[in-house]
Backbone as a chain_set.jsonl record, in Angstrom:
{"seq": "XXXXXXXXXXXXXXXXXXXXXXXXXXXXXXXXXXXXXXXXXXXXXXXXXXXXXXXXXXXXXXXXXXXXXXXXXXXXX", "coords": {"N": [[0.817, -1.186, 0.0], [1.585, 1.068, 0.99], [4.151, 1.621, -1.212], [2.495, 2.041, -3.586], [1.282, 4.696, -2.737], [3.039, 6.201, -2.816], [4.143, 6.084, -5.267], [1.779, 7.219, -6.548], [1.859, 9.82, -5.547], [3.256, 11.978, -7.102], [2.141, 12.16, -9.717], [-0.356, 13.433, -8.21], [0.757, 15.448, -7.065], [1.467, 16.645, -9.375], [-0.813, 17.709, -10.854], [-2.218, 18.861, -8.866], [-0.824, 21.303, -9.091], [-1.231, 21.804, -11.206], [-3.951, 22.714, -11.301], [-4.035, 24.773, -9.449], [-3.0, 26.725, -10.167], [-5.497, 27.902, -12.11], [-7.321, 28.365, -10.459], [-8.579, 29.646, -7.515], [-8.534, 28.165, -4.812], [-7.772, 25.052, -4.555], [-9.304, 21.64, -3.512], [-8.195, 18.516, -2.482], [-9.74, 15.628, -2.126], [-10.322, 12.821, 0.374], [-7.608, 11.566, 0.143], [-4.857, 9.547, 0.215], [-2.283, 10.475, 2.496], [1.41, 10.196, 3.251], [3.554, 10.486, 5.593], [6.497, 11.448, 5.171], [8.467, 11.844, 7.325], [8.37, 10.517, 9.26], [7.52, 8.266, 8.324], [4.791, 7.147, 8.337], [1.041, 6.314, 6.858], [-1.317, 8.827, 6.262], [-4.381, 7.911, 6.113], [-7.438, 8.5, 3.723], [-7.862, 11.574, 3.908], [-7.608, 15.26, 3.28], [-6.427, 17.781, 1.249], [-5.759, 20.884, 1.156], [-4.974, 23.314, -0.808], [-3.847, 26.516, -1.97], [-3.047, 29.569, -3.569], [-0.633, 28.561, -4.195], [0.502, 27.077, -2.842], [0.113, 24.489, -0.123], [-2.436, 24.658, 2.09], [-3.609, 23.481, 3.981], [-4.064, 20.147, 5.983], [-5.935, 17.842, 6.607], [-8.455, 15.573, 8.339], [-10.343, 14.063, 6.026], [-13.24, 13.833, 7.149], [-13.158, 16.132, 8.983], [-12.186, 18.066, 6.968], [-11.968, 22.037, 6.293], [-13.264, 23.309, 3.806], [-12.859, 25.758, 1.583], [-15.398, 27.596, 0.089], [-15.189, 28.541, -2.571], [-13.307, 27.228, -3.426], [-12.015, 24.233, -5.705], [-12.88, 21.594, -6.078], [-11.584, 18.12, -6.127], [-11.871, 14.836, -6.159], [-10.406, 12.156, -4.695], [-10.655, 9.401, -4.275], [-9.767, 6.599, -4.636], [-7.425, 7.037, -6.398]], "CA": [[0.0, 0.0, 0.0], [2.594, 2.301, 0.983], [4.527, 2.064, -2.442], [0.882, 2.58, -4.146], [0.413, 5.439, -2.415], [4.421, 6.848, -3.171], [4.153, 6.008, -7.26], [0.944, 8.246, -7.225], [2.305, 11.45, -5.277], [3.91, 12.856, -8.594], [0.775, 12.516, -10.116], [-1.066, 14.105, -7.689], [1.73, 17.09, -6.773], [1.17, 17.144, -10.965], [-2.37, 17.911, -10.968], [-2.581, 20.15, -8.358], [0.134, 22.362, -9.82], [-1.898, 22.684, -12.977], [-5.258, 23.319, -10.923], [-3.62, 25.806, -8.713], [-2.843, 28.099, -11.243], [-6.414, 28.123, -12.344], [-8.446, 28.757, -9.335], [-8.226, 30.445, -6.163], [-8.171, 27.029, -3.942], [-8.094, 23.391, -4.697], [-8.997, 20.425, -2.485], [-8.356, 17.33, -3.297], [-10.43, 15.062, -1.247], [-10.207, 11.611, 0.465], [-6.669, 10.859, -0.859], [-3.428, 8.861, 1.669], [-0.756, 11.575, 2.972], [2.227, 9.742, 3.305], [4.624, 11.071, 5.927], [7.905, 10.511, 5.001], [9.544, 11.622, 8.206], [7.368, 9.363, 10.197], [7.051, 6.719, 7.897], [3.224, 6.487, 8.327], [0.284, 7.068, 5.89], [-2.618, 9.005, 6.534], [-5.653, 7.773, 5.283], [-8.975, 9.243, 4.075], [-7.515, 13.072, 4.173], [-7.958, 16.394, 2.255], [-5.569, 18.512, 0.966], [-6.228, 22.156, 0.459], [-3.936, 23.782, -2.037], [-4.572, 27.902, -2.403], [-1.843, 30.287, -3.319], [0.838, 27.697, -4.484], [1.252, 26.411, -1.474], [-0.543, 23.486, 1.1], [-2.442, 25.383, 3.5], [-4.564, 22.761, 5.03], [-4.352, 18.656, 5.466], [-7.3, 17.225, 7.666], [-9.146, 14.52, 7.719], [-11.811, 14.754, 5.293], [-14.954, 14.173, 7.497], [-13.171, 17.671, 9.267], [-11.455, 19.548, 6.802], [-12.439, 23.289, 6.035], [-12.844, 23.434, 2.375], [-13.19, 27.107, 0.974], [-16.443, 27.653, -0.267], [-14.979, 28.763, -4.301], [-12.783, 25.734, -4.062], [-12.353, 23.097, -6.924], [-13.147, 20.359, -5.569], [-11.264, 16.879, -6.915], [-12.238, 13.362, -5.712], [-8.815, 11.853, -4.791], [-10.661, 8.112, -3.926], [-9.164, 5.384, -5.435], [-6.589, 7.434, -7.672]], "C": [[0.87, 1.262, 0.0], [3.312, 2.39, -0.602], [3.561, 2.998, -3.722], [1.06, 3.999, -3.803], [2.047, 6.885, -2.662], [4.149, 7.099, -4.663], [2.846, 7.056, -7.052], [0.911, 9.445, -6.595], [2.285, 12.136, -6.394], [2.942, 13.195, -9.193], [-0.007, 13.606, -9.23], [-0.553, 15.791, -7.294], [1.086, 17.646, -7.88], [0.126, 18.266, -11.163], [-2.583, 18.98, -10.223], [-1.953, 21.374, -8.499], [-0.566, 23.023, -10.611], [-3.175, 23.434, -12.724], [-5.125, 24.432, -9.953], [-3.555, 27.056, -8.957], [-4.024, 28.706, -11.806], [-7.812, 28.595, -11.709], [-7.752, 29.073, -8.547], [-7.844, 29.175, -4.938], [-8.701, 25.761, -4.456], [-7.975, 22.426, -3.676], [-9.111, 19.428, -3.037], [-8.784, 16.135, -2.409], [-10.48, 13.474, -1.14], [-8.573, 11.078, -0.119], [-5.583, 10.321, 0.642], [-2.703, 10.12, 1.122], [0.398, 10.832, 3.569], [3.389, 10.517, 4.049], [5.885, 10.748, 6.444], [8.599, 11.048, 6.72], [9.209, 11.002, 9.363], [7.215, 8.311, 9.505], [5.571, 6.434, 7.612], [2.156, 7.065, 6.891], [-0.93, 7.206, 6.715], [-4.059, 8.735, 5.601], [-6.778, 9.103, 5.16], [-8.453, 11.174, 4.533], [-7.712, 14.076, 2.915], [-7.365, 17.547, 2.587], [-5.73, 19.88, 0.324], [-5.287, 22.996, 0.399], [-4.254, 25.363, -2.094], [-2.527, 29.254, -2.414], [-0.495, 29.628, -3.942], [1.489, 27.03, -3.566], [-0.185, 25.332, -0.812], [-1.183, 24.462, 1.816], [-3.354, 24.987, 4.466], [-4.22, 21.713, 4.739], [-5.361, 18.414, 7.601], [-7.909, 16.106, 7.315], [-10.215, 14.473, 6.913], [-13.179, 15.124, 5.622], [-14.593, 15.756, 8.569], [-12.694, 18.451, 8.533], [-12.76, 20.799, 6.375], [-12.053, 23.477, 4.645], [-13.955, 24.959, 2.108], [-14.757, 26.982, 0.335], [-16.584, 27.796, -2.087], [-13.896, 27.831, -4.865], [-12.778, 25.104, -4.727], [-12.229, 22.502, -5.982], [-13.146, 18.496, -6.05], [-11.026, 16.248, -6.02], [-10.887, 12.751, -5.995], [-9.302, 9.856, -5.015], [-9.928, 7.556, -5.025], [-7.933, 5.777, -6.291], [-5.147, 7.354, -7.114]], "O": [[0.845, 2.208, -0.788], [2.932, 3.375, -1.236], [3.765, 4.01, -4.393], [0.968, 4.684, -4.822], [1.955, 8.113, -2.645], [3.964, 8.218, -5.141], [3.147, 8.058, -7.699], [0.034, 10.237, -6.939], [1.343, 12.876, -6.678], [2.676, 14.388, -9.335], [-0.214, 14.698, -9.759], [-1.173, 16.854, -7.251], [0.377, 18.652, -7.837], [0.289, 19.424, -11.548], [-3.07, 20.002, -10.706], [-2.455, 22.419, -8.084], [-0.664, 24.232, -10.816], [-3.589, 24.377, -13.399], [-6.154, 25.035, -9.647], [-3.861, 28.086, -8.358], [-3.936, 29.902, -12.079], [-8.877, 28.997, -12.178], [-6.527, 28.954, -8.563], [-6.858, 29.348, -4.22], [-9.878, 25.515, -4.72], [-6.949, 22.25, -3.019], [-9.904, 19.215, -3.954], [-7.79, 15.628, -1.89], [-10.631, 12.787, -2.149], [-8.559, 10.096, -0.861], [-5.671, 10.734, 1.799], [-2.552, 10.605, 0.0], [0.272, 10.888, 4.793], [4.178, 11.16, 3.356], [6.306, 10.172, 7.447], [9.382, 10.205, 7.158], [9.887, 11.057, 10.389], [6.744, 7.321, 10.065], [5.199, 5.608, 6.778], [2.449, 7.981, 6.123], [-1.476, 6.408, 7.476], [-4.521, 9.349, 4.639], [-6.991, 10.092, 5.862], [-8.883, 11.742, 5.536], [-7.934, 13.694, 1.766], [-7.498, 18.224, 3.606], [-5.825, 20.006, -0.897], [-4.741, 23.448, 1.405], [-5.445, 25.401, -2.402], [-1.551, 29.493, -1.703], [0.546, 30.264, -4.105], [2.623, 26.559, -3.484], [-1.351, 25.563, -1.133], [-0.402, 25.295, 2.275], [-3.818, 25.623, 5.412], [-3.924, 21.556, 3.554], [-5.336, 18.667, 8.806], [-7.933, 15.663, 6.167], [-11.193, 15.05, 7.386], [-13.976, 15.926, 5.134], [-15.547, 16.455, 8.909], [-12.568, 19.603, 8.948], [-13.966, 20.617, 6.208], [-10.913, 23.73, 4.257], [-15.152, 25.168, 2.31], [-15.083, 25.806, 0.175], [-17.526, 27.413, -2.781], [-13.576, 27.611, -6.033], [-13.978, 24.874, -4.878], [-11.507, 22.809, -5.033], [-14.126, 17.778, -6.248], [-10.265, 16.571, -5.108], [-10.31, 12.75, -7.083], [-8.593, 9.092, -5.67], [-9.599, 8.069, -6.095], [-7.391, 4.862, -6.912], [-4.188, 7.607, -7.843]]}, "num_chains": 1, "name": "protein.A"}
């Protein structure tokens, strides 16, 4: 699972690079956070992107997603 969830970072950094630039904030919802200096993965989390930068990770049933947010479905990807 953990490798799974390494091979599709890049992708996902990818994506939100390109949707970053296009809107004011992107979340990308439900996806594993993998933290490398812990080793562990977080499941089931949501990543809100605004500015070019991270500026939220929560779990999804709490995060605070902007209201003019894109909003991309991370499951399964």
């Amino acid at each position: 699972m953990l490798r799974q969830s390494i091979e599709c970072l890049p992708v996902v950094l990818c994506l939100a690079s390109n949707l970053v630039s296009q809107t004011s904030a992107t979340a990308i919802i439900d996806i594993n956070v993998v933290d490398v200096t812990r080793g562990e993965i977080h499941y089931g989390q949501t990543v809100v992107i605004a500015g070019g930068h991270i500026q939220a990770i929560a779990p999804s049933g709490d995060a605070q997603i902007p209201g003019n947010a894109l909003q991309v479905q991370g499951e399964g990807r």
